[in-house]
C-alpha positions as CSV (number, residue, x, y, z in Angstrom):
1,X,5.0,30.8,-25.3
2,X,8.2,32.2,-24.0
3,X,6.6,33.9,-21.5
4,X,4.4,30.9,-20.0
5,X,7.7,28.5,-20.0
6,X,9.9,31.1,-17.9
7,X,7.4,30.9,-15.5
8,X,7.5,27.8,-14.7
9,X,11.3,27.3,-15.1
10,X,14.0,27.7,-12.4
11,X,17.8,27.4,-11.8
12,X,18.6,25.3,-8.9
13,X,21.6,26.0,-6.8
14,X,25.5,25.0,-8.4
15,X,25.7,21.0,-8.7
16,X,22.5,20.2,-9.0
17,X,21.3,20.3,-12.6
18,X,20.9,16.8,-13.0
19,X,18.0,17.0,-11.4
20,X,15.0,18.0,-13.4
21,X,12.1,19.6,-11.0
22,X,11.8,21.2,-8.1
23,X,9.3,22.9,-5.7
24,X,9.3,25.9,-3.4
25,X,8.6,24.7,0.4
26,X,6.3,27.0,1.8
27,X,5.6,28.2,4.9
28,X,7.7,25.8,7.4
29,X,8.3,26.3,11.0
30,X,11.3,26.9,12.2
31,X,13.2,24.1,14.8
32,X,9.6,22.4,15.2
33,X,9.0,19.1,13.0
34,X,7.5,20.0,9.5
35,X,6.1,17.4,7.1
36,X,5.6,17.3,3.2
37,X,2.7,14.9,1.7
38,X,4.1,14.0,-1.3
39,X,1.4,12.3,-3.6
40,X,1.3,12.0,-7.3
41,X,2.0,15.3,-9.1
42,X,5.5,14.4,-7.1
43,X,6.1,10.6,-7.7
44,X,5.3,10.6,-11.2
45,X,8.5,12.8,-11.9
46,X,10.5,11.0,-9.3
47,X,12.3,8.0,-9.1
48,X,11.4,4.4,-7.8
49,X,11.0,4.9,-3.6
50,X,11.6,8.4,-3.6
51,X,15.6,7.9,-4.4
52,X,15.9,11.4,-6.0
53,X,14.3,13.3,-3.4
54,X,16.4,16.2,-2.1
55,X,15.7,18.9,0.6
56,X,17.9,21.9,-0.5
57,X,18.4,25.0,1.1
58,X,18.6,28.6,-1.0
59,X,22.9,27.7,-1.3
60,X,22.0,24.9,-2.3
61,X,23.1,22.7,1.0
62,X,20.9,19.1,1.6
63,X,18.5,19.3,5.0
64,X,18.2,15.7,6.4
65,X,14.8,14.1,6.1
66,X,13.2,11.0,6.7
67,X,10.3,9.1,4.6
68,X,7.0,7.9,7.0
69,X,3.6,7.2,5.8
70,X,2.2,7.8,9.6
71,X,3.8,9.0,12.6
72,X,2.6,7.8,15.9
73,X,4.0,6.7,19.5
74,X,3.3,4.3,22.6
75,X,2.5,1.2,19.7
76,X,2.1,-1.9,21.5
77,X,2.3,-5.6,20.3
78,X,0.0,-8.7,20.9
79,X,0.7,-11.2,22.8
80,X,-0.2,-15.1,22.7
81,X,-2.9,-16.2,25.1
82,X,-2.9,-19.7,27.1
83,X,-5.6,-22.2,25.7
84,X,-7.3,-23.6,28.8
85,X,-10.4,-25.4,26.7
86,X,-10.1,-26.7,23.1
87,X,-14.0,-28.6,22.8
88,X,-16.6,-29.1,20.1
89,X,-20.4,-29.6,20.6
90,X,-21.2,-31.6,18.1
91,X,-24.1,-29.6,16.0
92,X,-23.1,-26.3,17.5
93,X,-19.6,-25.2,17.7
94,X,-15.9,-25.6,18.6
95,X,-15.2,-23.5,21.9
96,X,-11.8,-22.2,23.2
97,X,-11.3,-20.9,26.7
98,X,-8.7,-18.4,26.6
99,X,-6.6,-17.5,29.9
100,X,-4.9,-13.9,29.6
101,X,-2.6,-13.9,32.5
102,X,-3.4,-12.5,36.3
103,X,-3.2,-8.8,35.7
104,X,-3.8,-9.0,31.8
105,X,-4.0,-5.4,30.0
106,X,-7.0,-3.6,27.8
107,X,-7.7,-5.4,25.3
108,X,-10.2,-5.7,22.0
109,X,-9.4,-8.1,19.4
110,X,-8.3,-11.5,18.7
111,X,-6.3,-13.6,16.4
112,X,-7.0,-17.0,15.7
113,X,-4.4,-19.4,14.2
114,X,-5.5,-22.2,12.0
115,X,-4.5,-24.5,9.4
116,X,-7.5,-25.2,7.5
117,X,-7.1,-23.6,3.9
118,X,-10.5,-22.9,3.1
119,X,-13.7,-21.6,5.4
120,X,-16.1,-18.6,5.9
121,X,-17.6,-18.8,9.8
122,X,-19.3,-16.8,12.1
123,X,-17.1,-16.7,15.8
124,X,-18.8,-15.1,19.1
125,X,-16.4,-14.1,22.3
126,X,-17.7,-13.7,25.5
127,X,-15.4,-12.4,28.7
128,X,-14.9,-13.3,32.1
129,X,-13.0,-12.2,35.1
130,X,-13.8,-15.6,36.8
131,X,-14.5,-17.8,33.6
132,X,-17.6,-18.6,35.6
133,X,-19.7,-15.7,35.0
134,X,-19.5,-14.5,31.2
135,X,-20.5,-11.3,29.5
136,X,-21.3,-11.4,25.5
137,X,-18.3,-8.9,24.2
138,X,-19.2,-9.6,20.2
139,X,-22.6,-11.5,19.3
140,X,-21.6,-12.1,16.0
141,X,-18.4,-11.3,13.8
142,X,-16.4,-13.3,10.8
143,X,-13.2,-15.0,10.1
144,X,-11.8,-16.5,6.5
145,X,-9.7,-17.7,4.1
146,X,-9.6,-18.6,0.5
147,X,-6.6,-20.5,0.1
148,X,-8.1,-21.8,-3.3
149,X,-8.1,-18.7,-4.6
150,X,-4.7,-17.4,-3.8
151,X,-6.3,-15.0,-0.6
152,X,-5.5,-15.4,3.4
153,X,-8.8,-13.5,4.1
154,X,-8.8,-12.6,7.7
155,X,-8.7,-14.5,11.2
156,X,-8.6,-11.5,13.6
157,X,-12.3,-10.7,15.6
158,X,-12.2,-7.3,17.0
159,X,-14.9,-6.9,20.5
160,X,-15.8,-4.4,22.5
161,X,-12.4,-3.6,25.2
162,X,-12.6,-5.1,28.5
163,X,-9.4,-6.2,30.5
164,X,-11.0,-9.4,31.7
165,X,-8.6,-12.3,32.4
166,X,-10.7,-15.0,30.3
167,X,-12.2,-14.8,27.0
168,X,-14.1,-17.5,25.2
169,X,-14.5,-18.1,21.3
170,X,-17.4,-20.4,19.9
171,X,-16.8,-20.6,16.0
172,X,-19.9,-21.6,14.9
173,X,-19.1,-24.7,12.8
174,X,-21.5,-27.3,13.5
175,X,-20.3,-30.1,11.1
176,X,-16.8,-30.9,12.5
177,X,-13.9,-29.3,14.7
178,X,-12.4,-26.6,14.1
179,X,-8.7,-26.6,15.0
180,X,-7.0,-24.5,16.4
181,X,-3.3,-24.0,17.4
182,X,-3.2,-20.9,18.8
183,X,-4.4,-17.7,19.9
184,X,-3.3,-14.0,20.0
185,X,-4.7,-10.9,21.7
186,X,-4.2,-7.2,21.2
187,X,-4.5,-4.6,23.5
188,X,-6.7,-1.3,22.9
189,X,-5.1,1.5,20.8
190,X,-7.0,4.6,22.9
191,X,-3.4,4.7,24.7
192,X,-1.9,5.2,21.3
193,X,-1.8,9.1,19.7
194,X,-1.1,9.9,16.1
195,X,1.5,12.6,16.2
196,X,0.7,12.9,12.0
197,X,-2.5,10.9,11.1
198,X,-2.7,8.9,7.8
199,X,-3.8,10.6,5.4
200,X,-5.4,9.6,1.5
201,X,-5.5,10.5,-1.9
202,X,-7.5,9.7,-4.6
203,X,-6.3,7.8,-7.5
204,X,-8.9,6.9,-9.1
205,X,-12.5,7.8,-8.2
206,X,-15.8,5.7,-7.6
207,X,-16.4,3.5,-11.1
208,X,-18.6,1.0,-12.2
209,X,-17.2,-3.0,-13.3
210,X,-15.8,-3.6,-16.0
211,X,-18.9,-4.4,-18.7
212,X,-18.3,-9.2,-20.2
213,X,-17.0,-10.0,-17.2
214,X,-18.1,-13.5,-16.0
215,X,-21.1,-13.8,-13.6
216,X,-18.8,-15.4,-10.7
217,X,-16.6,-12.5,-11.0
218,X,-16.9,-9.0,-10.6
219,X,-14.4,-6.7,-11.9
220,X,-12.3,-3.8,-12.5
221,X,-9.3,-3.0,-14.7
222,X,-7.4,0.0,-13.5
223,X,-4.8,1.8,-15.2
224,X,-2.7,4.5,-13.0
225,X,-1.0,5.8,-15.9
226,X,2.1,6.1,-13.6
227,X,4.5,3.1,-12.0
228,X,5.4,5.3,-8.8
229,X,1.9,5.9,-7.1
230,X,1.2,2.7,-5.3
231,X,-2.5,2.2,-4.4
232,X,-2.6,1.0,-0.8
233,X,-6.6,1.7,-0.5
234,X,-9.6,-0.3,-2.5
235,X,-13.1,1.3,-1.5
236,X,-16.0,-0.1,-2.6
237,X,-19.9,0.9,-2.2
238,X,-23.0,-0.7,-2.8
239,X,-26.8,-0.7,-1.5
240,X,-26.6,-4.2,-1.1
241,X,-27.2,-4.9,3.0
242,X,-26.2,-8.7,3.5
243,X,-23.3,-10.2,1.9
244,X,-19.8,-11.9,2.3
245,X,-17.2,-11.5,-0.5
246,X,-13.5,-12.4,-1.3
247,X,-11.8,-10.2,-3.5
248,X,-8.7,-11.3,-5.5
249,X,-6.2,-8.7,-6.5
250,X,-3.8,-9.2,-10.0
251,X,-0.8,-7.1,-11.0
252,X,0.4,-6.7,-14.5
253,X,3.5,-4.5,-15.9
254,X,1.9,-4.3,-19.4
255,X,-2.3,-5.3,-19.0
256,X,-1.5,-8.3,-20.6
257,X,0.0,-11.1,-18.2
258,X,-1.4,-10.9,-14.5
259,X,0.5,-12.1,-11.8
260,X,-1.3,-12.7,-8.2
261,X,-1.1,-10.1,-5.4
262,X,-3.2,-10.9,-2.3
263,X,-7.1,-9.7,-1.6
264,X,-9.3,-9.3,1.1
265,X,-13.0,-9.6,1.6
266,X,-16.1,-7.3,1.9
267,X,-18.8,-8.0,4.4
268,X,-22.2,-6.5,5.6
269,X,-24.4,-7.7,8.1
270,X,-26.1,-7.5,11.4
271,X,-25.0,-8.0,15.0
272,X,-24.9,-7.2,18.4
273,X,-28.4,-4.8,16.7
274,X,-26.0,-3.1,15.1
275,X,-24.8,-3.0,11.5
276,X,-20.9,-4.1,10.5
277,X,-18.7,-3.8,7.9
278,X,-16.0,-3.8,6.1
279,X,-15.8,-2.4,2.8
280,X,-12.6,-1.0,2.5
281,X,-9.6,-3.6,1.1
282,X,-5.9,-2.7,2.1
283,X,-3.0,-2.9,-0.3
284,X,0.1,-3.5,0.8
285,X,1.9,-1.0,-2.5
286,X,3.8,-2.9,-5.3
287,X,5.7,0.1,-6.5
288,X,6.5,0.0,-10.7
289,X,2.6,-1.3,-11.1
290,X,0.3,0.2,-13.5
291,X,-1.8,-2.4,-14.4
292,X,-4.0,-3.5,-12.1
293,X,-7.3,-6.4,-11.8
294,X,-9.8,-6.0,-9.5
295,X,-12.1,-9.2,-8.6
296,X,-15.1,-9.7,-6.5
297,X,-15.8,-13.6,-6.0
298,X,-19.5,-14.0,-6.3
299,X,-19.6,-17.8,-6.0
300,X,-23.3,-19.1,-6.9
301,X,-24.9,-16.0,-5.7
302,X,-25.8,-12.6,-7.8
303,X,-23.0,-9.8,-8.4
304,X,-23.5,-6.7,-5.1
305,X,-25.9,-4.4,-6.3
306,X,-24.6,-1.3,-7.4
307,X,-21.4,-1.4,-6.8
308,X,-18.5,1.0,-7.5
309,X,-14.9,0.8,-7.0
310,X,-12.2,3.9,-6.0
311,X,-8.4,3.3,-5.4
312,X,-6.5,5.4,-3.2
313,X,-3.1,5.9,-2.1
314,X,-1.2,6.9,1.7
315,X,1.4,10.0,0.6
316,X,4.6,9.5,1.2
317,X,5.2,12.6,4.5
318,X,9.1,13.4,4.0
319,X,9.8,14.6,7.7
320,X,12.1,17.7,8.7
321,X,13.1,19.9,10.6
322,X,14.0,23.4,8.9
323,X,16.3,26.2,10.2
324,X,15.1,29.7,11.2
325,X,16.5,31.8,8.3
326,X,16.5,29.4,5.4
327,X,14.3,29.0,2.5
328,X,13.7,25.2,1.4
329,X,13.2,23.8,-2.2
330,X,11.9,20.1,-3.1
331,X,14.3,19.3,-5.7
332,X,13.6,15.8,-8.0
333,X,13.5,14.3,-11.1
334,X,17.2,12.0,-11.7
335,X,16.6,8.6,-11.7
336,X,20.6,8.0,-11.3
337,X,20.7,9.7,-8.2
338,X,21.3,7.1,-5.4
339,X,19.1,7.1,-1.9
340,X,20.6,9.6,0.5
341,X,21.7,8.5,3.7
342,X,20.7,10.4,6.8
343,X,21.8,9.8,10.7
344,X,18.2,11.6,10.8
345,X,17.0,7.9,9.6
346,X,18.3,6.9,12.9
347,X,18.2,9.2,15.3
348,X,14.9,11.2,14.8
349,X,12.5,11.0,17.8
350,X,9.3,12.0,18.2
351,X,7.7,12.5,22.1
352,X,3.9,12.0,22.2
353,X,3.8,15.8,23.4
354,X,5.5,17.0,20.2
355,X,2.9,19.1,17.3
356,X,4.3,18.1,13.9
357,X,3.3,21.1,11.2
358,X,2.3,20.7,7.5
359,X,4.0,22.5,5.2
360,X,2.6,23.4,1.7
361,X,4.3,23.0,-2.4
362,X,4.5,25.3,-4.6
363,X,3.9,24.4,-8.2
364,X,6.5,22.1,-10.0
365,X,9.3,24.3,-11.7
366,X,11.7,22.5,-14.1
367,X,15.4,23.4,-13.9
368,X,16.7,25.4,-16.9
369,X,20.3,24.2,-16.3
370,X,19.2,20.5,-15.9
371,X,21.9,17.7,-17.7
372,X,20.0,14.2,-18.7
373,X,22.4,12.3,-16.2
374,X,21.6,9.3,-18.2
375,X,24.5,7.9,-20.8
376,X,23.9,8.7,-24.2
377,X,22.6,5.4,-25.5
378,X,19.7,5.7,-23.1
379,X,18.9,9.5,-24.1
380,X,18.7,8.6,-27.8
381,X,17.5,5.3,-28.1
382,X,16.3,5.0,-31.9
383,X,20.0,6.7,-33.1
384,X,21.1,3.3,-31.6
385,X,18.6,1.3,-33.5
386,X,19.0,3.3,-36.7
387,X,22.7,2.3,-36.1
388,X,22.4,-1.1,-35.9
389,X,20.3,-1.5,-38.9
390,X,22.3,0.6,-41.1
391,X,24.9,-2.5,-40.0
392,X,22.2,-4.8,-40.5
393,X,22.1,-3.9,-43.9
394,X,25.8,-2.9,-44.3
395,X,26.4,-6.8,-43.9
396,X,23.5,-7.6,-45.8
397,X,24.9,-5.8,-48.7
398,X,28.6,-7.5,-48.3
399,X,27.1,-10.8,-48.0
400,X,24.9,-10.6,-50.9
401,X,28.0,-9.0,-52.8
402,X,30.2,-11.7,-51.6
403,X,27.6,-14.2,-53.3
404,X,27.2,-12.8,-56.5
405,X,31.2,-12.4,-56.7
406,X,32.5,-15.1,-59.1
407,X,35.5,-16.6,-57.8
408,X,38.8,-16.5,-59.5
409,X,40.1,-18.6,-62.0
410,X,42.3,-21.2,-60.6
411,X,46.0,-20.8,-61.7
412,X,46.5,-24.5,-62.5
């Protein structure tokens, strides 16, 4: 046993045995920049947002870093469009004529802002340099909300990229107008180039629902045994090959009282003779969750065939550059240590000609001179609660004591 535990123990450098772990960095390159995925086997021994992390060096000296998820340059924003036609057909659709400006750029996708709280349509855009002639750029594609149940679905049509001037939407509500108070488009991302790509890991693999649930539900309980591994993925698979779905997302700190936190929805179908969909749910990370509920909304039809669930999570890339000569160590593991602050935070830029390199952990080591930073209430809690009920019955004692005391005789 003593063998096993000196190999996986370490001294880190002087002043730094409050913290607990650390891990070799292996194989960087020199004056380029390196990156770490950190996932996990990391975060679970770590801090809230990575506020322990430290980049030492073999004197123990700290090496700047920064904290990305992706790393990527030439990003571009939308922009709003000019609504030139706001009809409805009565029986057929509301229609918007959208003017992009004279020398408008690449473009592929759509925003549509709305006030109404609750709808599932179908939308078709069609694009024009002349908004005479018109070309069919998406046959068929949806937009949603579920305002009723706590979800802002999704309003954004994506088409095939053009750069015409002119684009025209018919959402296929036949009852009633649609409104409509504005529009946004986006250009294409081919210009864009992921200098690090995102990247996924596995948090919990493909499961089936959870077994009583009701039949307007599906759904999953998930426990990630950990508060500092975010899920920011929800994948789901099924053979079924035509459906629309909400899904409603809970958070809970103990798997006992939920609290809301957002959704999506899951769609299949066919247009333009071509299959879509989406099956994939983002999560926008609520770090300190373990607890979380998973819901399909079914509405009046039958639960998707099939269907299984898997979370996943984006690591956390700690971005450096290292020095030739120098070894590097991952040190973590004290949840007093404050954030560091870096001008690397600031200044760090990356060209869309640079190569970022991956570097590689060794396996965790824990610190043989490590010192619990925490104060000594916190490392021993039950001596405290012994404490006070040793008083608790100290005084329990005196009072009952006191009671059974008779009092003296009076002197009169």
């Amino acid at each position: 046993m003593l063998m096993a535990t000196s190999a996986i123990a370490a001294s880190l450098p002087d002043g730094w045995n409050k913290w607990r772990y650390s891990r070799e960095i292996a194989a960087t390159h020199p004056g380029a920049l390196n990156y770490i995925p950190v996932g996990p086997d990391v975060l679970s021994h770590s801090s809230s947002y990575l506020a322990d992390l430290r980049i030492l060096d073999e004197a123990g000296a700290e090496t700047p870093y920064v904290v990305r998820t992706t790393v990527g340059v030439a990003k571009t924003e939308s922009w709003q469009a000019n609504i030139g036609e706001n009809s409805f057909v009565p029986g057929k659709y509301t229609q918007l004529v959208l003017d992009l400006g004279v020398y408008p750029r690449f473009h592929n996708a759509v925003r549509l802002n709305t006030p109404e709280p609750d709808f599932i349509l179908w939308v078709e855009v069609d694009a024009s340099d002349d908004a005479r002639t018109w070309r069919i750029v998406k046959m068929r594609a949806p937009i949603s909300r579920f305002r009723k149940e706590g979800l802002e679905g999704n309003q954004t049509v994506h088409y095939s990229e053009n750069n015409a001037r002119y684009l025209r939407v018919q959402i296929r509500e036949s009852a009633n107008r649609f409104p409509v108070t504005g529009a946004a488009v986006f250009p294409s991302s081919q210009s864009q180039k992921d200098v690090i790509p995102q990247q996924w890991i596995f948090l919990q693999s493909a499961r089936n629902p959870d077994a009583g649930a009701p039949a307007a539900t599906t759904m999953w309980t998930l426990d990630l045994g950990s508060t500092n591994a975010p899920i920011n993925s929800l994948d789901f698979t099924t053979d079924q090959q035509e459906f629309f779905r909400g899904v409603r997302l809970s958070v809970s700190a103990d798997g006992k009282e939920w609290s809301p936190a957002g959704g999506g929805e899951l769609y299949r179908y066919v247009g333009d003779s071509r299959r879509e969909e989406s099956l994939r749910v983002p999560v926008y990370g609520y770090p300190g969750v373990r607890y979380w509920r998973v819901e399909i909304l079914n509405g009046n039809d039958s639960p998707l065939t099939n269907v299984q669930l898997s979370a996943s999570m984006v690591p956390r890339l700690i971005l450096f550059r290292p020095a030739a000569g120098h070894s590097y160590r991952l040190a973590y593991g004290n949840e007093k240590a404050p954030p560091p602050q870096y001008d690397l935070e600031r200044t760090l830029h990356v060209s869309a000609t640079e190569e970022a390199f991956p570097d590689t952990l060794a396996n965790e080591e824990e610190n043989n001179t490590y010192q619990d930073p925490r104060p000594f209430s916190e490392r021993h809690p039950a001596l405290l609660w012994t404490a006070l009920a040793l008083a608790a019955v100290a005084l329990g004692y005196t009072a009952l004591r006191t009671m059974r005391t008779p009092p003296a005789p009076s002197s009169n």
